[in-house]
MMTF fields as JSON, N, C-alpha, C and O atoms, coordinates in Angstrom:
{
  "mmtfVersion": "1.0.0",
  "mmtfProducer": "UNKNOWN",
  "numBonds": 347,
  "numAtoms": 348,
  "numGroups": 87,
  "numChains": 1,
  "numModels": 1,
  "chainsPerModel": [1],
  "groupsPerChain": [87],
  "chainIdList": ["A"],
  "bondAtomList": [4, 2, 8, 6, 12, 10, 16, 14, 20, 18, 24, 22, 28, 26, 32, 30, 36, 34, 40, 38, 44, 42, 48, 46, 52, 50, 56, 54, 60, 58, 64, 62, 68, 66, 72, 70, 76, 74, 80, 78, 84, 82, 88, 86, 92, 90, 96, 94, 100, 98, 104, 102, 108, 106, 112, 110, 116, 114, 120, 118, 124, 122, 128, 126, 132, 130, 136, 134, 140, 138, 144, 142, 148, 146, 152, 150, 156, 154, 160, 158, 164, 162, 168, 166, 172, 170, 176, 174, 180, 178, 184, 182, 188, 186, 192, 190, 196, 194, 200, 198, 204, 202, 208, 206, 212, 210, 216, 214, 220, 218, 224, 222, 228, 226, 232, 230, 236, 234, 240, 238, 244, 242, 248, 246, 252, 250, 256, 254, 260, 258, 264, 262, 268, 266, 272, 270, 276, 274, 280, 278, 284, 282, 288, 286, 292, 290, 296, 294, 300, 298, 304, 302, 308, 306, 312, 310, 316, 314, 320, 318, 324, 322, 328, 326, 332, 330, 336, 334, 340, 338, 344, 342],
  "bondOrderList": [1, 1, 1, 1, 1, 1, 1, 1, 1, 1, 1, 1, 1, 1, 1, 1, 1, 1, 1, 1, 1, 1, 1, 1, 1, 1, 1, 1, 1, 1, 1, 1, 1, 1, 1, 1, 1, 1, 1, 1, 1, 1, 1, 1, 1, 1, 1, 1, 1, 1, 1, 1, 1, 1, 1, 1, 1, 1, 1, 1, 1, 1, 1, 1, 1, 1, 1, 1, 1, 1, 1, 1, 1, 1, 1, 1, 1, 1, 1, 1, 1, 1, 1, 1, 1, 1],
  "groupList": [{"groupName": "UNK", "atomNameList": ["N", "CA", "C", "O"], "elementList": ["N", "C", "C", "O"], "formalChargeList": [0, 0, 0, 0], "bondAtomList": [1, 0, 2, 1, 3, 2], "bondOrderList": [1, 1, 2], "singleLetterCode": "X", "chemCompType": "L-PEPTIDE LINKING"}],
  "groupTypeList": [0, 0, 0, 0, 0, 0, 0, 0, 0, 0, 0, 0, 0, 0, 0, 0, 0, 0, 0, 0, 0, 0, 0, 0, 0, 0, 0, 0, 0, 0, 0, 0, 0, 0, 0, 0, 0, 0, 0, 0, 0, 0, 0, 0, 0, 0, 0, 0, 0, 0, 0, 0, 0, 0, 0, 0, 0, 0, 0, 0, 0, 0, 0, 0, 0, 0, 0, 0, 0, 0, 0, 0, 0, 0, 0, 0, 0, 0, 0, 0, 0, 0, 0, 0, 0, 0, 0],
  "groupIdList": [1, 2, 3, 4, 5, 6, 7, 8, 9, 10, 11, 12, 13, 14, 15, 16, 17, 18, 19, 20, 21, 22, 23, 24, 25, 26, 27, 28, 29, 30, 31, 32, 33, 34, 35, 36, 37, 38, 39, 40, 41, 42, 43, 44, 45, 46, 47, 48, 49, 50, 51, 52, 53, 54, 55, 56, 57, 58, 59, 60, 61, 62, 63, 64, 65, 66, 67, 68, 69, 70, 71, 72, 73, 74, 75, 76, 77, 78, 79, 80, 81, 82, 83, 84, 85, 86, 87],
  "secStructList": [7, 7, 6, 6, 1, 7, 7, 7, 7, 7, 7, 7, 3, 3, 3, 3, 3, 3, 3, 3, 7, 4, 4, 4, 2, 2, 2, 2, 2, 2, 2, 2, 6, 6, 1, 7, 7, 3, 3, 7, 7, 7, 7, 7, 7, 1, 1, 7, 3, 3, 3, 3, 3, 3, 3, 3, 6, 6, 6, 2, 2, 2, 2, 2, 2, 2, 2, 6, 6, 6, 6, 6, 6, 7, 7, 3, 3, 3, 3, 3, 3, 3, 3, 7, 7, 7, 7],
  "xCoordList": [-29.536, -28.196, -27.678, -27.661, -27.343, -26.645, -25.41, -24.745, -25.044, -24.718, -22.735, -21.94, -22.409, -21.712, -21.061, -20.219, -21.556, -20.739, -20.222, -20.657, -18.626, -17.622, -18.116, -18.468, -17.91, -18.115, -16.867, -15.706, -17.343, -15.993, -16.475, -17.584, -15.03, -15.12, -14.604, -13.467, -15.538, -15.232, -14.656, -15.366, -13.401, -12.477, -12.202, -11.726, -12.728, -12.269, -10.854, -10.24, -10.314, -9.145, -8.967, -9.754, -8.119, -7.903, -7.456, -6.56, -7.688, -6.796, -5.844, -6.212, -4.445, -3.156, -3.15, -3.526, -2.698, -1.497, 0.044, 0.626, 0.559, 1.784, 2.572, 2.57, 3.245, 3.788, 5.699, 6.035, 6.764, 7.864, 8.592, 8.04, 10.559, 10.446, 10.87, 10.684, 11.615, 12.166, 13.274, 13.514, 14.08, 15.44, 14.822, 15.498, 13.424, 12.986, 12.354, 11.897, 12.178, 10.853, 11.664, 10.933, 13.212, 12.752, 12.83, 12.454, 13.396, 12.748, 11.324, 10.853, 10.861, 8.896, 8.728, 7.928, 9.403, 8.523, 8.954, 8.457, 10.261, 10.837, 9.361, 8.804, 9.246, 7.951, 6.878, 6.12, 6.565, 5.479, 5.202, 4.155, 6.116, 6.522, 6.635, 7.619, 6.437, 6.995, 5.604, 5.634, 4.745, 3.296, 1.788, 1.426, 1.089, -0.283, -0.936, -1.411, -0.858, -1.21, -1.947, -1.389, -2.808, -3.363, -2.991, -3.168, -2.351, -1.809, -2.919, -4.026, -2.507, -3.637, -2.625, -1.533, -2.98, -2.264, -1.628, -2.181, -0.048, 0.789, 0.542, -0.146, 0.641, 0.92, 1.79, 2.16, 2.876, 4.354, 4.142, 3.794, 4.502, 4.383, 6.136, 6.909, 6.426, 7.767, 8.631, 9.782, 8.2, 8.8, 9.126, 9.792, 8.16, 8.339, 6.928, 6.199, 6.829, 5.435, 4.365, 4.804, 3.334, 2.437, 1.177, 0.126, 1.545, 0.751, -0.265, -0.078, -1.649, -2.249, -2.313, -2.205, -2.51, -2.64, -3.557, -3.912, -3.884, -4.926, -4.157, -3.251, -4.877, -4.226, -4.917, -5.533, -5.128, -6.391, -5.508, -4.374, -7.366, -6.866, -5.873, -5.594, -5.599, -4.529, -3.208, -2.4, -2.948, -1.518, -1.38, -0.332, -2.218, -2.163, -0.832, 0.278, -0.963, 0.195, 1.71, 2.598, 1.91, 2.924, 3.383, 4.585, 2.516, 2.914, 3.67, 4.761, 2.601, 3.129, 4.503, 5.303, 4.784, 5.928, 7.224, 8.263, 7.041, 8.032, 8.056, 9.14, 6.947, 7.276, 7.968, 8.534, 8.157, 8.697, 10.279, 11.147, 10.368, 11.745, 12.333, 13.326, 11.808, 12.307, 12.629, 13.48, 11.64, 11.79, 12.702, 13.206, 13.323, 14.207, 13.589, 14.304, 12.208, 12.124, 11.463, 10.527, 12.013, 11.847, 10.205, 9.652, 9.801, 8.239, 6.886, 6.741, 5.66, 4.337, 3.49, 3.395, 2.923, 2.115, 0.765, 0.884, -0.508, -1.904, -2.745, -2.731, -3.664, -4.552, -5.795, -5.731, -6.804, -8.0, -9.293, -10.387, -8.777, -9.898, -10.261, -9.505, -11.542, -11.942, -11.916, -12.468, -11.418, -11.813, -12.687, -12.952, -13.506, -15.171, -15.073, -13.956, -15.554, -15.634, -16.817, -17.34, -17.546, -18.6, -18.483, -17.767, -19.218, -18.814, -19.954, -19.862],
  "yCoordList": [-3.789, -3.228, -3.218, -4.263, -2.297, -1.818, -2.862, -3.032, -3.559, -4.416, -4.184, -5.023, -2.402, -1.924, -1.299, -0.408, -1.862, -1.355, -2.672, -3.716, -1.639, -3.199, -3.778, -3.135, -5.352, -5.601, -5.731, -5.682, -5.939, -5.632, -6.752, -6.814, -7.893, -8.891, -8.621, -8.193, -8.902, -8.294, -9.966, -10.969, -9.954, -10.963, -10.657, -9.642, -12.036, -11.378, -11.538, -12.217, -10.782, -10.852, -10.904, -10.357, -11.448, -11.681, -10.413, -10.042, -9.416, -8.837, -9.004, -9.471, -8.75, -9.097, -7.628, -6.46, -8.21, -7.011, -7.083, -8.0, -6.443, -6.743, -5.644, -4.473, -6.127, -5.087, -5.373, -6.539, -4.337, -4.806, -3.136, -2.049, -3.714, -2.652, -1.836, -2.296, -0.243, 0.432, 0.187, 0.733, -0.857, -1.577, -2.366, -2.589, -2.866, -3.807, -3.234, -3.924, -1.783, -1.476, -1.455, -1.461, -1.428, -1.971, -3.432, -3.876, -3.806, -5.468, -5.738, -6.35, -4.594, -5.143, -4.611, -5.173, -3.121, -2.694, -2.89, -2.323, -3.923, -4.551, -5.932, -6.417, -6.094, -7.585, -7.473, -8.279, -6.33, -5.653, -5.223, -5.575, -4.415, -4.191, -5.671, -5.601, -7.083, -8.161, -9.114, -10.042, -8.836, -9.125, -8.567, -7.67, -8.856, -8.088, -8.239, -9.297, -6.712, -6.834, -5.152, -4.135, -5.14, -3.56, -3.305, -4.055, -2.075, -1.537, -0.621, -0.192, -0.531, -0.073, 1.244, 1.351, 2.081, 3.273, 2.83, 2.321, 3.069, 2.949, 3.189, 4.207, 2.929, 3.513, 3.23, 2.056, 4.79, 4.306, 4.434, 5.267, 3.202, 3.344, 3.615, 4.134, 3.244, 3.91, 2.976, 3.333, 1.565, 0.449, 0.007, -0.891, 1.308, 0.327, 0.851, 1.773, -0.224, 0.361, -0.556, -1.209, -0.817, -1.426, -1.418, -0.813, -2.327, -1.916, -2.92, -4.075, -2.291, -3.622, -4.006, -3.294, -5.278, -5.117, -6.477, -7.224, -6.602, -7.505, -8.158, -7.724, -9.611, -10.216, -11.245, -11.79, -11.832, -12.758, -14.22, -14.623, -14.681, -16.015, -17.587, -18.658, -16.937, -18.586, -17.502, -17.872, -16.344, -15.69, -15.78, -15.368, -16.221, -15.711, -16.841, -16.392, -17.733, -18.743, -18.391, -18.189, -18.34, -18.047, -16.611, -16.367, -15.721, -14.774, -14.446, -13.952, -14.942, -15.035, -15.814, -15.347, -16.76, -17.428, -16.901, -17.345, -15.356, -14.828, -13.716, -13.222, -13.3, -12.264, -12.347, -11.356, -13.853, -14.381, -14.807, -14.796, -15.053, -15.522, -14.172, -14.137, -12.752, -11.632, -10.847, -9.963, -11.242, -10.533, -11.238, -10.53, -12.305, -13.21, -13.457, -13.361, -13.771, -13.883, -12.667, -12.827, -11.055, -10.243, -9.524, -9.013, -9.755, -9.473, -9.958, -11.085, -9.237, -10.329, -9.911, -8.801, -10.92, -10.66, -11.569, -12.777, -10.889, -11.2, -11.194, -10.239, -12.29, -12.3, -12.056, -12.461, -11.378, -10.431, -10.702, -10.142, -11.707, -12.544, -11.875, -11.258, -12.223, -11.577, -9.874, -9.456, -8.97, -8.135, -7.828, -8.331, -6.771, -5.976, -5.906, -5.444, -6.086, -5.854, -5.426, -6.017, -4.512, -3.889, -2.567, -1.917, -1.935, -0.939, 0.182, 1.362],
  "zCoordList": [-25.58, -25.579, -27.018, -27.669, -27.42, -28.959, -29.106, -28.084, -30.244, -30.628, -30.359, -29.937, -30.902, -30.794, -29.278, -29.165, -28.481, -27.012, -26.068, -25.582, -26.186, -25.811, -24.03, -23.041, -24.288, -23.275, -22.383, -22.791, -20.856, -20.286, -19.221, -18.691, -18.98, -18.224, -16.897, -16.7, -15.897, -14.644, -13.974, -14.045, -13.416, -13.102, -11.402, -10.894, -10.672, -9.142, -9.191, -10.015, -8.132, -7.571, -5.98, -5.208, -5.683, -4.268, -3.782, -4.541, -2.714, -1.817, -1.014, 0.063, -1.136, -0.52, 0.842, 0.749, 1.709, 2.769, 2.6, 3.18, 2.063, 2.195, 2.837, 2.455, 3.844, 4.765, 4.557, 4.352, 4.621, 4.484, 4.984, 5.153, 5.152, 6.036, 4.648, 3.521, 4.994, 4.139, 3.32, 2.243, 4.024, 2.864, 1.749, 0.745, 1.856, 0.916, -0.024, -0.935, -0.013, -1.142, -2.437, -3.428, -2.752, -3.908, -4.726, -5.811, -3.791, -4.187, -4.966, -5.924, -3.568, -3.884, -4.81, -5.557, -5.382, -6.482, -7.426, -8.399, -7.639, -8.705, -8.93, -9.915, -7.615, -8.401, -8.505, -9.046, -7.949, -8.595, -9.898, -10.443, -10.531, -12.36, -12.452, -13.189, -12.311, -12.738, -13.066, -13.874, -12.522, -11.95, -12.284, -11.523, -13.042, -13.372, -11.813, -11.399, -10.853, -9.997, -9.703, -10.114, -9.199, -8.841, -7.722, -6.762, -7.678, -6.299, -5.197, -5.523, -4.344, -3.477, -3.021, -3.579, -2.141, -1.575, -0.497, 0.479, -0.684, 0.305, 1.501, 1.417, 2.625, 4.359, 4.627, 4.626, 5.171, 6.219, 7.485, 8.321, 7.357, 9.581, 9.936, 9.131, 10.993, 11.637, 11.119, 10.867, 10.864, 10.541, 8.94, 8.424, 8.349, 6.638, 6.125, 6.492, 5.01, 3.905, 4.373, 5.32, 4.134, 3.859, 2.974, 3.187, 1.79, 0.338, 0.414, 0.795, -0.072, -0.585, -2.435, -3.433, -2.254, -3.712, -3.857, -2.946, -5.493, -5.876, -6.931, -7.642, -6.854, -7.699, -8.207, -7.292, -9.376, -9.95, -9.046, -8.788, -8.784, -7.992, -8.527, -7.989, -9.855, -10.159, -10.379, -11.232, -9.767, -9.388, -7.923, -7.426, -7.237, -5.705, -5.488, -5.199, -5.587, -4.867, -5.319, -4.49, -6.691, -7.489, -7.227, -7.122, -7.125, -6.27, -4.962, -4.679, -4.286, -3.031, -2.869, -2.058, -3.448, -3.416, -3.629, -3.139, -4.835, -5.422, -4.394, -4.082, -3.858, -2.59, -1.712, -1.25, -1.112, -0.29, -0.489, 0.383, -1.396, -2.194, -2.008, -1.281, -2.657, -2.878, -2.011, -2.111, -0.622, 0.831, 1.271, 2.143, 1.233, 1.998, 3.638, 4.636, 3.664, 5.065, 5.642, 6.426, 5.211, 5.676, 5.884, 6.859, 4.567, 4.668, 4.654, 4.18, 5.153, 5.346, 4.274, 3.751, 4.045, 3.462, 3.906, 4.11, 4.034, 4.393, 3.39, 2.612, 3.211, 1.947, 3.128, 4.288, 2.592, 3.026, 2.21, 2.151, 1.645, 0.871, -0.769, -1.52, -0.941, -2.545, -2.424, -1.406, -3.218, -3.705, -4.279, -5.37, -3.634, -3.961, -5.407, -5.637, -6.269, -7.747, -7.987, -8.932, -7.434, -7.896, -8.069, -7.307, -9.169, -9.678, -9.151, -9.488]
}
């Protein structure tokens, strides 16, 4: 491998569900801009959004904590384990 080609550190991240209704999205997407987190593609069901997103495993708790704080109760969130990191 040529001396000159950048390397690139592949970092797992956990997969989140986070489901919440339509009064909350912008809470969420206020802590989302707040958060190094990768977003996944929205789904609206009749009830609200449900986003996934990823998040490196020493944010998962601290995260989740501020999701919860920010939903007041209102929203879930499901961890879905490691995120596929293969390219």
């Amino acid at each position: 491998m040529p001396a000159d080609r950048p390397r690139f550190e592949v970092r797992p991240r956990w997969q989140l569900r986070l489901s919440i209704g339509f009064a909350d999205q912008g809470a969420l997407y206020h802590l989302l801009d707040t958060w190094d987190v990768t977003k996944g593609e929205e789904e609206y069901t009749p009830s609200g959004v449900t986003l996934p997103v990823q998040v490196y495993p020493e944010d998962q708790e601290g995260f989740t904590q501020a999701f919860e704080d920010a939903m007041r109760g209102n929203g879930e969130l499901a961890v879905l384990g490691l995120a596929d990191t293969e390219r």
